[in-house]
PDB file of N, CA, C and O in Angstrom:
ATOM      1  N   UNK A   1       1.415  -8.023  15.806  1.00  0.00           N
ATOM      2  CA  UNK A   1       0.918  -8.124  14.439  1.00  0.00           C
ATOM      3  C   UNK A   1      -0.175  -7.078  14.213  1.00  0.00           C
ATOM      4  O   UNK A   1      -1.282  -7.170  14.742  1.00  0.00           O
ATOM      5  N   UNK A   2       0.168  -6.137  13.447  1.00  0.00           N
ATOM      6  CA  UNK A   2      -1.083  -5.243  12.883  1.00  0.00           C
ATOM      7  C   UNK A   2      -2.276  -5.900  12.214  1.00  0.00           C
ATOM      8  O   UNK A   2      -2.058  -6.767  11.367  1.00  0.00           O
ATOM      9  N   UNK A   3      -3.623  -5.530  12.550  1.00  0.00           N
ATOM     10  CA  UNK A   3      -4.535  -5.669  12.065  1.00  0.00           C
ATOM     11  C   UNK A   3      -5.467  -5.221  11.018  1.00  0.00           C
ATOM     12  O   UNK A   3      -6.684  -5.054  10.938  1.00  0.00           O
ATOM     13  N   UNK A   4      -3.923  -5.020   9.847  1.00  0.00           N
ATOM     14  CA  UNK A   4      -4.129  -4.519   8.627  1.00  0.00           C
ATOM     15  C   UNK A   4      -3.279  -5.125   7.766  1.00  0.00           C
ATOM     16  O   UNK A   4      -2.327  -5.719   8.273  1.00  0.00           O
ATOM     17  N   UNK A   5      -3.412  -5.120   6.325  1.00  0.00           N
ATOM     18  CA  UNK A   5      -2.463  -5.567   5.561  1.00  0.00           C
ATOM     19  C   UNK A   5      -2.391  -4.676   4.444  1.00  0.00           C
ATOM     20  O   UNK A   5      -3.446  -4.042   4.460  1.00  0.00           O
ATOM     21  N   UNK A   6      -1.553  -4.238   3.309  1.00  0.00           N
ATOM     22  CA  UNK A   6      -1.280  -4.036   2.638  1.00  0.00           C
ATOM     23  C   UNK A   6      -0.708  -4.227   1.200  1.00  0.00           C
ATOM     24  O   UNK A   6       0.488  -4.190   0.911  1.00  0.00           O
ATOM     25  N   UNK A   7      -1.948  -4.479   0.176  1.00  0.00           N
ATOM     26  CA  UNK A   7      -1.153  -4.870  -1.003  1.00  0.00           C
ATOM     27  C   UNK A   7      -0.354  -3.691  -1.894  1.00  0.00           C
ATOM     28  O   UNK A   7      -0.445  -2.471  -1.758  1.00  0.00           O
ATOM     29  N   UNK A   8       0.287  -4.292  -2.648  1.00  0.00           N
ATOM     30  CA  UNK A   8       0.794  -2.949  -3.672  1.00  0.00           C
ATOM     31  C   UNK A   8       0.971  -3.356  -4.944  1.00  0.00           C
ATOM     32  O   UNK A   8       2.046  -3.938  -5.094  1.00  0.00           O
ATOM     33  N   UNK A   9       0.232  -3.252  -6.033  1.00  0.00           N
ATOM     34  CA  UNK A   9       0.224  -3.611  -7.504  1.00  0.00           C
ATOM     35  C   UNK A   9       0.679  -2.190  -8.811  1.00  0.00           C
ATOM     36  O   UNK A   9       0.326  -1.016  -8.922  1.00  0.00           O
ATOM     37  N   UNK A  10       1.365  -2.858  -9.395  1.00  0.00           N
ATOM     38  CA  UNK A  10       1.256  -1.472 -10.356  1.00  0.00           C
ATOM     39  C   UNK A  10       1.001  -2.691 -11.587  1.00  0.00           C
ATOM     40  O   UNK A  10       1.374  -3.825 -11.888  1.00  0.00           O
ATOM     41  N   UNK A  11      -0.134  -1.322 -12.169  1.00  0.00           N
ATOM     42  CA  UNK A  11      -0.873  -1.606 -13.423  1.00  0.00           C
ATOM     43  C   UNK A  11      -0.674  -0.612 -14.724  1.00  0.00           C
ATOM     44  O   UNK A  11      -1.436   0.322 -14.977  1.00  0.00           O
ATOM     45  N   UNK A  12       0.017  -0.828 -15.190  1.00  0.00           N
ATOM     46  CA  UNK A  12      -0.053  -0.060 -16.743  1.00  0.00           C
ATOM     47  C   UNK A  12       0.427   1.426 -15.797  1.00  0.00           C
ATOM     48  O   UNK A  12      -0.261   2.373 -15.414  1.00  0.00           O
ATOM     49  N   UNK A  13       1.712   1.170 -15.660  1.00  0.00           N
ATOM     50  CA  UNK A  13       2.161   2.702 -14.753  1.00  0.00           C
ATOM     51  C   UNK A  13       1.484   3.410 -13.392  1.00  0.00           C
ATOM     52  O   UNK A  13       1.797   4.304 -12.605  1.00  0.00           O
ATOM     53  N   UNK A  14       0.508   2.594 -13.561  1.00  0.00           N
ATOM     54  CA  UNK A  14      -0.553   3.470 -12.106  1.00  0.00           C
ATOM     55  C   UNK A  14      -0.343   2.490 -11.028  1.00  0.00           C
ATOM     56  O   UNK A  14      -0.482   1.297 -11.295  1.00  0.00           O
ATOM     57  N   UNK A  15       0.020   2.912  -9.681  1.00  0.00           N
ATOM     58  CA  UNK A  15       0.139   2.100  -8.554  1.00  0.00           C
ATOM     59  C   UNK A  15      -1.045   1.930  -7.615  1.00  0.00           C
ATOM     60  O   UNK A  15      -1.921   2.716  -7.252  1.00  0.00           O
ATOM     61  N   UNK A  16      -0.878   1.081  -7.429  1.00  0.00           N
ATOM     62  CA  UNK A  16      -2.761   0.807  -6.698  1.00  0.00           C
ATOM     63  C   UNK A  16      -2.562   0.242  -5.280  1.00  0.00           C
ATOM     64  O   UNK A  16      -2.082  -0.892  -5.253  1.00  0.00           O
ATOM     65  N   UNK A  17      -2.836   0.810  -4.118  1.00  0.00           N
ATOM     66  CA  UNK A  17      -2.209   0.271  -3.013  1.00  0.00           C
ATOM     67  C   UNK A  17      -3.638   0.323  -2.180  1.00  0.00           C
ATOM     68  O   UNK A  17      -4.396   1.244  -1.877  1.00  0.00           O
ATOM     69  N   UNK A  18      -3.644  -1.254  -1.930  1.00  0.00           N
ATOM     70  CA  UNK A  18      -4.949  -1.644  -1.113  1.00  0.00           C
ATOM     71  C   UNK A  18      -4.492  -1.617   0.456  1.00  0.00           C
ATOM     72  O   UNK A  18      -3.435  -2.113   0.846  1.00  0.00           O
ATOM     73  N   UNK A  19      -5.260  -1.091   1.136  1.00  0.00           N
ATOM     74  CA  UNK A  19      -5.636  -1.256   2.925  1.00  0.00           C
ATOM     75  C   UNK A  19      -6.367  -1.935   3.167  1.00  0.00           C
ATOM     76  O   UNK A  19      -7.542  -1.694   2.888  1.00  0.00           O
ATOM     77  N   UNK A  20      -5.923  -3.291   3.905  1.00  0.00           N
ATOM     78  CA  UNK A  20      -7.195  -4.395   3.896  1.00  0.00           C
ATOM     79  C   UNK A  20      -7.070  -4.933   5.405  1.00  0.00           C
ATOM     80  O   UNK A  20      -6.061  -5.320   5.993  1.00  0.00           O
ATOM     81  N   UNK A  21      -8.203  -4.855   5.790  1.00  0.00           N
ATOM     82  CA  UNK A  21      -8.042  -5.665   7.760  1.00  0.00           C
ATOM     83  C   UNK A  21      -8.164  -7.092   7.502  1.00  0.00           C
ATOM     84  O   UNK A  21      -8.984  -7.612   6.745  1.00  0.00           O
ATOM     85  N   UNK A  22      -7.260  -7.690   8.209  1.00  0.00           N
ATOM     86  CA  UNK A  22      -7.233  -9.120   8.625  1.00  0.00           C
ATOM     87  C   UNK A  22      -8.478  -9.539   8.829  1.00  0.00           C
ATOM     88  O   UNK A  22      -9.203  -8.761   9.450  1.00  0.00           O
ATOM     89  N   UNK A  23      -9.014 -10.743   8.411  1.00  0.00           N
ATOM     90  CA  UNK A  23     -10.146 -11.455   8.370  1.00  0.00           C
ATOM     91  C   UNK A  23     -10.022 -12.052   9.838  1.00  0.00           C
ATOM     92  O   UNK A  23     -11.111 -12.337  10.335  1.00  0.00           O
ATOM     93  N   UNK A  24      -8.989 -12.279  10.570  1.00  0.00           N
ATOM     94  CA  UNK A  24      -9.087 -13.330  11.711  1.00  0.00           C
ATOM     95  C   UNK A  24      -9.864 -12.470  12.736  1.00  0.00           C
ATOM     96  O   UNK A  24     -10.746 -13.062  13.359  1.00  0.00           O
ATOM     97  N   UNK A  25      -9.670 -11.206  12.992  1.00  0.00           N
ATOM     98  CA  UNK A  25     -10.040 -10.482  14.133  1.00  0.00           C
ATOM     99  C   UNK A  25     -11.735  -9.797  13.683  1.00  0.00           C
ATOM    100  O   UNK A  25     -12.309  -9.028  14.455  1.00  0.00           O
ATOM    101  N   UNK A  26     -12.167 -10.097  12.751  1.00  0.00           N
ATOM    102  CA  UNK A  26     -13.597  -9.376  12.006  1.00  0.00           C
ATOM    103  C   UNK A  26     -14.702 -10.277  12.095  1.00  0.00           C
ATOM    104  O   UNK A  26     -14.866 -11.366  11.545  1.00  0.00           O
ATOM    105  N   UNK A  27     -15.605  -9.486  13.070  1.00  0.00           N
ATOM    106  CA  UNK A  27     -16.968 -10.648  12.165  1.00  0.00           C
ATOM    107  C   UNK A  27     -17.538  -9.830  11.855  1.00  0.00           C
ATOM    108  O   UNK A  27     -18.691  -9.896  12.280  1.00  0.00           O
ATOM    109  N   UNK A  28     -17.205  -8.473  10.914  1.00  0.00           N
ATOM    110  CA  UNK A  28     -18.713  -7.842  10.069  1.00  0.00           C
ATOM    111  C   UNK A  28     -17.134  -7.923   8.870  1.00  0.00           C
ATOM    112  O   UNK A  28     -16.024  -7.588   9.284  1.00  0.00           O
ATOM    113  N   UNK A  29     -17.315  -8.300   7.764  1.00  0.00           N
ATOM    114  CA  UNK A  29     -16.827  -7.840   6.382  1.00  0.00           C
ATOM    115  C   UNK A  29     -16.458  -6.708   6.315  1.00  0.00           C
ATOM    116  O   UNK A  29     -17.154  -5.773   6.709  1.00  0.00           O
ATOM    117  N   UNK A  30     -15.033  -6.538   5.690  1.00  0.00           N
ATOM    118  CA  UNK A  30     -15.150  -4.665   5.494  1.00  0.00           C
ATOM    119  C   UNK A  30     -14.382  -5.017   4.350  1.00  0.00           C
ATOM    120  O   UNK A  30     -13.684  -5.990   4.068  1.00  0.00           O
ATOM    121  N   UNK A  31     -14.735  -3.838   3.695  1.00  0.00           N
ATOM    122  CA  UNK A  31     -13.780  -4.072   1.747  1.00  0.00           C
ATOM    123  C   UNK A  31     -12.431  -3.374   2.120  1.00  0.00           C
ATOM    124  O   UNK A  31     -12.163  -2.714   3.124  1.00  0.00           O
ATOM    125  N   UNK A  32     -11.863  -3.611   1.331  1.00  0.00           N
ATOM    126  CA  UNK A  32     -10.834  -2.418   1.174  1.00  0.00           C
ATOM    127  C   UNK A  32     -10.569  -1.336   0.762  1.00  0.00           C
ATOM    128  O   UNK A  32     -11.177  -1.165  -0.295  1.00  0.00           O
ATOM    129  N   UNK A  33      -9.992  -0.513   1.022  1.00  0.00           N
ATOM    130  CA  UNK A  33      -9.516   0.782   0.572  1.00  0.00           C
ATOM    131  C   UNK A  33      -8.412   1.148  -0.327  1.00  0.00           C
ATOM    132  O   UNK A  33      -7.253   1.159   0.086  1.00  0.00           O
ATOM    133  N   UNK A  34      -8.718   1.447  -1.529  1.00  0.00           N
ATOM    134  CA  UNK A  34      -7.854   1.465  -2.685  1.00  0.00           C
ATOM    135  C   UNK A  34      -7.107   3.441  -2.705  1.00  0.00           C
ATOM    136  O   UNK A  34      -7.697   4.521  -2.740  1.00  0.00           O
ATOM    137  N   UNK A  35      -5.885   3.147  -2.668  1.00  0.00           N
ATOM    138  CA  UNK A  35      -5.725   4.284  -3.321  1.00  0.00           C
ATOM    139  C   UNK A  35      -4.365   3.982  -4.648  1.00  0.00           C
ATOM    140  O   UNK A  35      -3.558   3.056  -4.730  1.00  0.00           O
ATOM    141  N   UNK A  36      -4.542   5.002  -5.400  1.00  0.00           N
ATOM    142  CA  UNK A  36      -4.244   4.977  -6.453  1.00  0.00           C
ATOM    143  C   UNK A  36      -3.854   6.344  -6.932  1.00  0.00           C
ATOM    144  O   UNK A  36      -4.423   7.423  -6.771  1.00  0.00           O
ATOM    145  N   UNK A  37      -2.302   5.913  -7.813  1.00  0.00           N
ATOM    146  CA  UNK A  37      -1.559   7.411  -8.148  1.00  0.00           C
ATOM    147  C   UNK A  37      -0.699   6.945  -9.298  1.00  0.00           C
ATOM    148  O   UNK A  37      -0.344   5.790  -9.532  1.00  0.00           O
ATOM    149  N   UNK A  38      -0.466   7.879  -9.872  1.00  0.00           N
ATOM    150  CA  UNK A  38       0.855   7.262 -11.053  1.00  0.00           C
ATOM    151  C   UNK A  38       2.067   8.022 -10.423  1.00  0.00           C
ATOM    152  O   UNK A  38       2.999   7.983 -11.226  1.00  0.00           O
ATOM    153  N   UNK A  39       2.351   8.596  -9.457  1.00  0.00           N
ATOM    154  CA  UNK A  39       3.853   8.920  -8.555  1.00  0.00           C
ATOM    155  C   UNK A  39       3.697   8.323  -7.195  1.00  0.00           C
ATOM    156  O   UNK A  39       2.579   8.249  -6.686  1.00  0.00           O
ATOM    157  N   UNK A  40       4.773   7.891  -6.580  1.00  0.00           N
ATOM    158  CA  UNK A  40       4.886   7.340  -5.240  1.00  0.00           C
ATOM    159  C   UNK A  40       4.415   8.663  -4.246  1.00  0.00           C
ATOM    160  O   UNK A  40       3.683   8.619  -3.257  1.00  0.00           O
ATOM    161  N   UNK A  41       5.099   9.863  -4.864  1.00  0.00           N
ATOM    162  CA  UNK A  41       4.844  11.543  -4.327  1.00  0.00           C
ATOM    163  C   UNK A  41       2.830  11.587  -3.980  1.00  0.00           C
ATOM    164  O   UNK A  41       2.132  12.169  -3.149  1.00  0.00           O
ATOM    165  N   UNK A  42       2.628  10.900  -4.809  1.00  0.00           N
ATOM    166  CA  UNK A  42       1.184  11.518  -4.709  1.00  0.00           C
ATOM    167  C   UNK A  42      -0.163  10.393  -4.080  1.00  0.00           C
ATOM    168  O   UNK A  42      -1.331  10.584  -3.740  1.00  0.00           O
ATOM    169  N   UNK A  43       0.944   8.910  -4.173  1.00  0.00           N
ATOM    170  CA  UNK A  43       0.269   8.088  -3.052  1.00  0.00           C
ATOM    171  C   UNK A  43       0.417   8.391  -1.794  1.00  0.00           C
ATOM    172  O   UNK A  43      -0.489   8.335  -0.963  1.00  0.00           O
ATOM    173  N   UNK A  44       1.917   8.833  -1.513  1.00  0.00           N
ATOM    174  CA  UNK A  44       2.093   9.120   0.020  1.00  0.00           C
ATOM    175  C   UNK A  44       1.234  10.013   0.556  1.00  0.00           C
ATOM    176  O   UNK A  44       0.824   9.693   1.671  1.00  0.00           O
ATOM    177  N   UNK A  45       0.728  11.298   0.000  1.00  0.00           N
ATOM    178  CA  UNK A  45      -0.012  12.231   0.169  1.00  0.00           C
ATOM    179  C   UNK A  45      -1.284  11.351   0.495  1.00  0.00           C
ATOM    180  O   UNK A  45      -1.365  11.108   1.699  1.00  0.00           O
ATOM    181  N   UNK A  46      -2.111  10.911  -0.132  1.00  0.00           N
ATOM    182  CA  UNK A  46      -3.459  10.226  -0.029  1.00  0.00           C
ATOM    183  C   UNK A  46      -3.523   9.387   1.091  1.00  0.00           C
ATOM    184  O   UNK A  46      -4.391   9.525   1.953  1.00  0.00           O
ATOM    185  N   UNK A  47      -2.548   8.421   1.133  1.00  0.00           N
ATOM    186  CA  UNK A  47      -2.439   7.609   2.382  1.00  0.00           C
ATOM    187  C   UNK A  47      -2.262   8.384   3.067  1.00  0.00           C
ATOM    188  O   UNK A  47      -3.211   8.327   3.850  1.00  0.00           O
ATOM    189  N   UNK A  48      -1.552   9.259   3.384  1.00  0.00           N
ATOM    190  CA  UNK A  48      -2.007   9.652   5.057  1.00  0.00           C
ATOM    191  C   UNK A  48      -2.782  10.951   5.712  1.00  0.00           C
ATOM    192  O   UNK A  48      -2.697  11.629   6.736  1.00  0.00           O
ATOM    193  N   UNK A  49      -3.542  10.900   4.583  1.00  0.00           N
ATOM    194  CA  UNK A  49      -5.031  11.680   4.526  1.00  0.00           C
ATOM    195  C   UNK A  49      -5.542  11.027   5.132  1.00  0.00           C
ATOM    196  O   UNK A  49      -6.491  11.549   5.718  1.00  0.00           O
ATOM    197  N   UNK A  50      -5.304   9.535   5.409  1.00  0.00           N
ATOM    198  CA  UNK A  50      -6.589   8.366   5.637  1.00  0.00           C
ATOM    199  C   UNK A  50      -6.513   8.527   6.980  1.00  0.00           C
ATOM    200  O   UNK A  50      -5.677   9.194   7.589  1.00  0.00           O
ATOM    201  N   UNK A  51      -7.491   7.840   7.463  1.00  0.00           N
ATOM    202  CA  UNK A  51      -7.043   8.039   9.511  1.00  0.00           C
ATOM    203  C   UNK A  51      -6.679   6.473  10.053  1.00  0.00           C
ATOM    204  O   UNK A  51      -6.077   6.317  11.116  1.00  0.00           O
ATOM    205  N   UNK A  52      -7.070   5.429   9.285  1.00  0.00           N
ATOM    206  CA  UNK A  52      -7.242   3.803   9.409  1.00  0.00           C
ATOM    207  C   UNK A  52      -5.638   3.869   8.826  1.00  0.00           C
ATOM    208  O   UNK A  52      -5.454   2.660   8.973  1.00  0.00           O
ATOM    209  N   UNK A  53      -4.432   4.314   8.319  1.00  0.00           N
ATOM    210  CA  UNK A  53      -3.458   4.211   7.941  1.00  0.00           C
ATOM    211  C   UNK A  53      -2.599   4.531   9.200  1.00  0.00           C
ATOM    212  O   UNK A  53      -1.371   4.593   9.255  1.00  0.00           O
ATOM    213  N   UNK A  54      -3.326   4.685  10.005  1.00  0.00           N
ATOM    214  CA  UNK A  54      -2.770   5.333  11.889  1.00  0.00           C
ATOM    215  C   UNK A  54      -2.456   4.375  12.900  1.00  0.00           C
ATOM    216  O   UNK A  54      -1.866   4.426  13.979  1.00  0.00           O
ATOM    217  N   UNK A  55      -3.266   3.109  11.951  1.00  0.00           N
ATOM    218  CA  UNK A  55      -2.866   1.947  13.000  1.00  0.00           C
ATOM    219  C   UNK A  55      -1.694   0.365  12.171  1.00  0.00           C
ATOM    220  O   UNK A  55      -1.798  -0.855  12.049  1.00  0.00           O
ATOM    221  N   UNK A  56      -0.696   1.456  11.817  1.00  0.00           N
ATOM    222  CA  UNK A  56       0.485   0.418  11.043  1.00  0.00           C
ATOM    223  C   UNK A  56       1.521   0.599  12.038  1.00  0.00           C
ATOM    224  O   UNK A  56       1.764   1.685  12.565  1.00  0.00           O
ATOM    225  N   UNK A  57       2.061  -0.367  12.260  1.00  0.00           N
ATOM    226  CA  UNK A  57       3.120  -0.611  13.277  1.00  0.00           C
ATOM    227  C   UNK A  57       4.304   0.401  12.244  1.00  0.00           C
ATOM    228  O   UNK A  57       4.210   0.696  11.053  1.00  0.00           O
ATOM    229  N   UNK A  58       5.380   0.748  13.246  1.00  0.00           N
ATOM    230  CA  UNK A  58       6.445   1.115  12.713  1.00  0.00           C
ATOM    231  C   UNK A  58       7.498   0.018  11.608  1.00  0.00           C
ATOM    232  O   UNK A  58       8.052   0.426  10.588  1.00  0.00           O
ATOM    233  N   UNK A  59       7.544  -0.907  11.950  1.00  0.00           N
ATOM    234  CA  UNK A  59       7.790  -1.648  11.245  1.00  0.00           C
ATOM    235  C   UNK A  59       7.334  -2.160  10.174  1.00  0.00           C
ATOM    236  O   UNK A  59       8.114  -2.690   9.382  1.00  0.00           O
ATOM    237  N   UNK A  60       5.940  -2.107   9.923  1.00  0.00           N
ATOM    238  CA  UNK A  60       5.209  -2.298   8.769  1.00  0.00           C
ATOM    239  C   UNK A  60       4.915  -1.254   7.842  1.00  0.00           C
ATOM    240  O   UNK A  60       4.290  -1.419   6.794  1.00  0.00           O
ATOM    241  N   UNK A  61       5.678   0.505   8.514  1.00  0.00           N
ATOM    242  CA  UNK A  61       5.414   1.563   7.761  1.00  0.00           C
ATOM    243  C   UNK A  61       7.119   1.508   6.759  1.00  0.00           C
ATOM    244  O   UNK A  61       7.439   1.706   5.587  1.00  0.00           O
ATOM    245  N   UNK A  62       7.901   1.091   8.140  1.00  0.00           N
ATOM    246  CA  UNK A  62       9.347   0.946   7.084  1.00  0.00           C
ATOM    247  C   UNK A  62       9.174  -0.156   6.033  1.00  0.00           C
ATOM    248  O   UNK A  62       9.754  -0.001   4.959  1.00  0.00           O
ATOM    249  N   UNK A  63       8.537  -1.102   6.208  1.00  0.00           N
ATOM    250  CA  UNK A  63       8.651  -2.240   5.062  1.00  0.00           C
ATOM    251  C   UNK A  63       7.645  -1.592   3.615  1.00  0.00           C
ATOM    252  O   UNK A  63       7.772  -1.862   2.420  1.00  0.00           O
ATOM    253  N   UNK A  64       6.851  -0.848   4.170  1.00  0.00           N
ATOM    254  CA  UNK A  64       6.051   0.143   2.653  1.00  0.00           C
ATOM    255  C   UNK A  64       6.985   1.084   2.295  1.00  0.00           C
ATOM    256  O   UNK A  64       7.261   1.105   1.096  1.00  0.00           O
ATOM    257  N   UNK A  65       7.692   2.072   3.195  1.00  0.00           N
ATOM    258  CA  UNK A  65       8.279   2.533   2.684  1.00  0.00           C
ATOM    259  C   UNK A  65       9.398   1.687   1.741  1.00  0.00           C
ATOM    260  O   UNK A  65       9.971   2.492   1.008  1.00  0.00           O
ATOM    261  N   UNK A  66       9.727   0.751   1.604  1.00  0.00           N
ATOM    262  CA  UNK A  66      10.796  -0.036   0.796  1.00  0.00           C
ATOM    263  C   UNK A  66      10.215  -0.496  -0.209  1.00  0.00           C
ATOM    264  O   UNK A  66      10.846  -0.561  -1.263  1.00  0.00           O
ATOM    265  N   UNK A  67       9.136  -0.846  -0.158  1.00  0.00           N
ATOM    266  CA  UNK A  67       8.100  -1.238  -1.565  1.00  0.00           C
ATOM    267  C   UNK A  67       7.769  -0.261  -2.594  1.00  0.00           C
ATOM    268  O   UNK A  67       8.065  -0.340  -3.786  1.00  0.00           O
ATOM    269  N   UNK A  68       6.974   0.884  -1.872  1.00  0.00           N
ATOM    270  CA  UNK A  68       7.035   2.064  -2.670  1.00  0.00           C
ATOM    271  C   UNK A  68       8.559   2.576  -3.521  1.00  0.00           C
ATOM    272  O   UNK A  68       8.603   3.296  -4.519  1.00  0.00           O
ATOM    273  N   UNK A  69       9.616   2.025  -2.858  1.00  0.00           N
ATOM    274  CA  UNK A  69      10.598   2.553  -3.133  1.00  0.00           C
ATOM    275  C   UNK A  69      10.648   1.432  -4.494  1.00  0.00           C
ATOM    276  O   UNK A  69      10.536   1.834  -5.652  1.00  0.00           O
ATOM    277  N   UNK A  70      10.754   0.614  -4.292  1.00  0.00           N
ATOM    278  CA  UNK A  70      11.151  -0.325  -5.045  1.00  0.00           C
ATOM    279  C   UNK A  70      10.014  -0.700  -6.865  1.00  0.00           C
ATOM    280  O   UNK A  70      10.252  -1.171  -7.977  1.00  0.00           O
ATOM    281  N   UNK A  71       8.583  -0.006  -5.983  1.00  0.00           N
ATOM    282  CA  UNK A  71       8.166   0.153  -7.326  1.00  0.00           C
ATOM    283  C   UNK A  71       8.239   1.560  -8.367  1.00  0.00           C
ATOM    284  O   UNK A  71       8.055   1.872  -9.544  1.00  0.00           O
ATOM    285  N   UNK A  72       8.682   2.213  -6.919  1.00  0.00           N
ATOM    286  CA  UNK A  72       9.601   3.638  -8.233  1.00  0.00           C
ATOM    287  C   UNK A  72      10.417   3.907  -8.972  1.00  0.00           C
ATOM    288  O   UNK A  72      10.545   4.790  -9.820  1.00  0.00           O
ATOM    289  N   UNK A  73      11.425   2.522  -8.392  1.00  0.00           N
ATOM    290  CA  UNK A  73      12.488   1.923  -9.584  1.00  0.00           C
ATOM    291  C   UNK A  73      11.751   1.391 -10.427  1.00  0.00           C
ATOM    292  O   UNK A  73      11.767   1.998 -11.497  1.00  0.00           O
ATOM    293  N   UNK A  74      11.069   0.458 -10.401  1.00  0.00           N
ATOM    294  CA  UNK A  74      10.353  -0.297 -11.420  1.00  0.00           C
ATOM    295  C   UNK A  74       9.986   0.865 -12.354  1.00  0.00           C
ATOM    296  O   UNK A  74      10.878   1.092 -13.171  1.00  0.00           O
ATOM    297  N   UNK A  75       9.061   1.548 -12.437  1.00  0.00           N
ATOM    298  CA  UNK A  75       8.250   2.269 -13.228  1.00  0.00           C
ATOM    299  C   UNK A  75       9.262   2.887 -13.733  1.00  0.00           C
ATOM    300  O   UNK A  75       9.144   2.839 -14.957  1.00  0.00           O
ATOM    301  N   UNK A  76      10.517   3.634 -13.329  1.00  0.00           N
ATOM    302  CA  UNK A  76      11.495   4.095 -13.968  1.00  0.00           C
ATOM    303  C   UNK A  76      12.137   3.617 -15.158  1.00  0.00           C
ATOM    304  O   UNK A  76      12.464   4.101 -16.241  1.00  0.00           O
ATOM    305  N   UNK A  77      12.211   2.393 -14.533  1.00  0.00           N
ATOM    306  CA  UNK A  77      13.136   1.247 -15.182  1.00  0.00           C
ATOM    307  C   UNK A  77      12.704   0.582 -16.660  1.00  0.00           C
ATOM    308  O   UNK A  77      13.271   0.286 -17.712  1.00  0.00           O
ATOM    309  N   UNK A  78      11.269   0.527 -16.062  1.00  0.00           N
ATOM    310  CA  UNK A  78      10.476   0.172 -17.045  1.00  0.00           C
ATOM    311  C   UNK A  78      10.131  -1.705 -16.489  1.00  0.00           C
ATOM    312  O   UNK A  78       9.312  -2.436 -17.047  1.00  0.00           O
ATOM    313  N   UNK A  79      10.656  -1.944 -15.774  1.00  0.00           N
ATOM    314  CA  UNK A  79      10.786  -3.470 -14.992  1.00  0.00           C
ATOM    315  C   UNK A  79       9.055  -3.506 -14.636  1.00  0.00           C
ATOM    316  O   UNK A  79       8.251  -2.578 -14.543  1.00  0.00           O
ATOM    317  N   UNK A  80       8.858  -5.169 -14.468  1.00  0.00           N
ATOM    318  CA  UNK A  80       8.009  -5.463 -13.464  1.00  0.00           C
ATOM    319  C   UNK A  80       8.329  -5.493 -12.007  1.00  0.00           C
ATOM    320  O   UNK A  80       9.419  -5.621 -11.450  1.00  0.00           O
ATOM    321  N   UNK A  81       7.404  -5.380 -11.631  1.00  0.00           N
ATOM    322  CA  UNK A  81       7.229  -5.271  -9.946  1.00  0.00           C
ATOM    323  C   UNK A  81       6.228  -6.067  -9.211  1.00  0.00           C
ATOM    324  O   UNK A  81       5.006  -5.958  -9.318  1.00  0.00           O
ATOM    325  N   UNK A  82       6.989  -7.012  -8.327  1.00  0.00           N
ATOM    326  CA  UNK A  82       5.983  -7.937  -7.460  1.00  0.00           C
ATOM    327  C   UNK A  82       6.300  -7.770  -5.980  1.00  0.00           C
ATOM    328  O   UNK A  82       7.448  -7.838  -5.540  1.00  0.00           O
ATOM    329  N   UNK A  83       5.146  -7.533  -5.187  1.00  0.00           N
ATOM    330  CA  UNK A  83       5.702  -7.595  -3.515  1.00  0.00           C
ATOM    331  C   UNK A  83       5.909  -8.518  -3.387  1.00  0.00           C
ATOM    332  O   UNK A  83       5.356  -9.448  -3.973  1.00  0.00           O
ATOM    333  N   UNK A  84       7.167  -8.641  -2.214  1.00  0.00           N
ATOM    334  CA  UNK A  84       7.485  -9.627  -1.578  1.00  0.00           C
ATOM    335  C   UNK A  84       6.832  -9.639  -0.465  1.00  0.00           C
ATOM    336  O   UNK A  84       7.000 -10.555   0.340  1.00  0.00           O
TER     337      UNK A  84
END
């Protein structure tokens, strides 16, 4: 289990994708890390500028990659979009 999580919201066309560490393994608080883009093209870029985006399992990088995917249909589409 990675000791990170990942939300993904889109707001009024702009996608907002939080990096957040698991509370179970922390005893100092840490916020999260927001990044934010109106293309999937230009989140991917930002995220892996980051260096804390280095510790996602392979499996948890394929399951973003399917989200991102899935909210690029959305925004296309014009649909809402909720992670599963």
């Amino acid at each position: 289990m990675d000791d990170f999580y990942c939300l993904i919201k889109l707001v009024k066309k702009k996608i907002e994708f939080y990096f957040i560490k698991n509370k179970s393994n922390a005893g100092i608080y840490n916020y999260p890390i927001c990044f934010t883009g109106f293309t999937v093209n230009l989140l991917t870029v930002l995220i892996q500028s980051h260096e804390l985006i280095n510790f996602l399992s392979i499996d948890h990088w394929l399951y973003l990659g399917q989200e991102l995917f899935k909210i690029e249909v959305a925004i296309f589409s014009g649909q809402e979009y909720i992670q599963k």
